[in-house]
C-alpha positions, 0 to 999 in steps of 0.5 A: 040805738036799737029802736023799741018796739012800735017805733017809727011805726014799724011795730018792730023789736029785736030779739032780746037775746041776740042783743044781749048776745052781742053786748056781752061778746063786744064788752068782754072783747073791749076789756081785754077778756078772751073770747073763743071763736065759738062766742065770736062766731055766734055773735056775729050771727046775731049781728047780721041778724039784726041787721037784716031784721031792721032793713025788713023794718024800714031803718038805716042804720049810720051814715052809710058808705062814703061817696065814690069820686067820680068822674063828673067830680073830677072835672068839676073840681079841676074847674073849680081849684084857683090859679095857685100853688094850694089849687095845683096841689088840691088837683095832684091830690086828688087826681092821683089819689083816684087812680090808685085808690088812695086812703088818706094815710097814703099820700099823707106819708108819701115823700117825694121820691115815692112818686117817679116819672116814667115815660107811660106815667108815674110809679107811686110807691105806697108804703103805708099799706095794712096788709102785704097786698096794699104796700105795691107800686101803683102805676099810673097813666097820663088821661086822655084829657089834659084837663083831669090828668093826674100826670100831669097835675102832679107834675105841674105842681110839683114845678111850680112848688119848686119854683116859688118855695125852692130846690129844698122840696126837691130833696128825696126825703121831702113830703110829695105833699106840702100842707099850704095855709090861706096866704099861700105859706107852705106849712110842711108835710100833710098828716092823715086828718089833713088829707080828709079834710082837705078832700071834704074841701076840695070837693065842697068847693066843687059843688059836687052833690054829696060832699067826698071824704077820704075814703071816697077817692079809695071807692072811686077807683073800685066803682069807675073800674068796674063801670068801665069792665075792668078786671078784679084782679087789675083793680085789686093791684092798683088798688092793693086789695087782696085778689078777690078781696071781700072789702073790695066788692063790698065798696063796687058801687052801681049806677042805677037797677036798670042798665046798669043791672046783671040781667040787662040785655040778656033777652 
């Protein structure tokens, strides 16, 4: 809702016409109306000017972008996932889904014979991608640290789903992850809701500082790999961003203004 003037405070109102502007366009566009490019284009600018004039004015608009999975969350959750076949499915999650970028829909529609072992890793084939760019093969290397490895946490889980459920779940066709209820039943194939919720889960139970959501493990790769010097072009292929993708600078996430900062040590 677009504030009125004098509220909060701030003495602010947005232009009447650029509100209108912008409600005509997005309500002929929703009914099916053609817009020409001209329209669409003056409504944008309309949009972004509204945008800069309520970050001027002090408001925020929405619940923000999605937290990023770090690494300090990592390790939280691989402490606090329990003993069971649902807790080595929770770690293979999320672990794996870090490392490629995952969005909930990808490890939702994953069969087993999407993820192979190589000898450097696993090989993720993504399928479910929305442009050409993000239906790749995502290669992913064992960690450094046993404790976090995405390797071989999708390897021990998938052991131990075979050994306690049987050979059924080693079928090519069958989902790479199983949806698991509170006694321990496998209950098939994971949707995409399913996913989210489960990554909102898993992460609640790690305590870690703000809740993560799908979309958190799909930032967390782009904001680590940044952090650590990756290459654009390399987090873009894992990640199947486009080269240079516009999205993907937008979720690169900074540590703080200081050191983390363009200018730091440059004098």
């Amino acid at each position: 809702m677009v504030p009125a003037a004098g509220q909060n405070g701030t003495g602010y109102a947005p232009s009447s016409a650029d509100t209108h502007l912008a409600a005509v366009v997005i309500g002929q566009h929703q009914g099916g109306v053609a817009v020409s490019g001209d329209d669409q284009a003056a409504a944008r600018k309309a949009l972004a000017g509204l945008e800069v004039r309520l970050l001027q004015a002090g408001e925020r608009r929405g619940r923000g972008q999605a937290v990023d999975a770090d690494i300090d969350g990592l390790y939280a959750i691989a402490c606090s996932c329990p003993d069971a076949l649902a807790g080595d499915r929770d770690q293979a999650l999320v672990f794996t889904g870090s490392h490629y970028a995952s969005r909930s829909q990808d490890p939702a529609s994953l069969q087993s014979s999407d993820v192979t072992l190589h000898p450097r890793g696993l090989v993720v084939a993504v399928l479910t991608g929305k442009t050409k760019h993000s239906v790749r093969n995502a290669k992913i290397g064992y960690a450094q640290d046993p404790e976090i490895c995405p390797v071989r946490a999708y390897i021990a889980y998938r052991e131990r789903l075979v050994a306690e459920h049987g050979t059924e779940w080693t079928d090519p066709s069958a989902p790479a992850f199983v949806g698991i209820d509170q006694h321990g039943h496998v209950t098939g194939g994971l949707v995409p809701d399913s996913v989210t919720r489960a990554v909102k889960r898993i992460s609640a139970r790690a305590d870690v500082p703000i809740s993560w959501t799908g979309h958190s493990l799909r930032i967390g790769l782009d904001s680590a790999g940044r952090r650590n010097g990756k290459d654009a072009i390399a987090i873009a292929d894992q990640g199947g961003w486009a080269r240079h993708s516009r999205s993907m600078l937008g979720y690169m996430q900074r540590e703080d203004g200081w050191d983390d900062n363009a200018s730091a040590g440059l004098t």
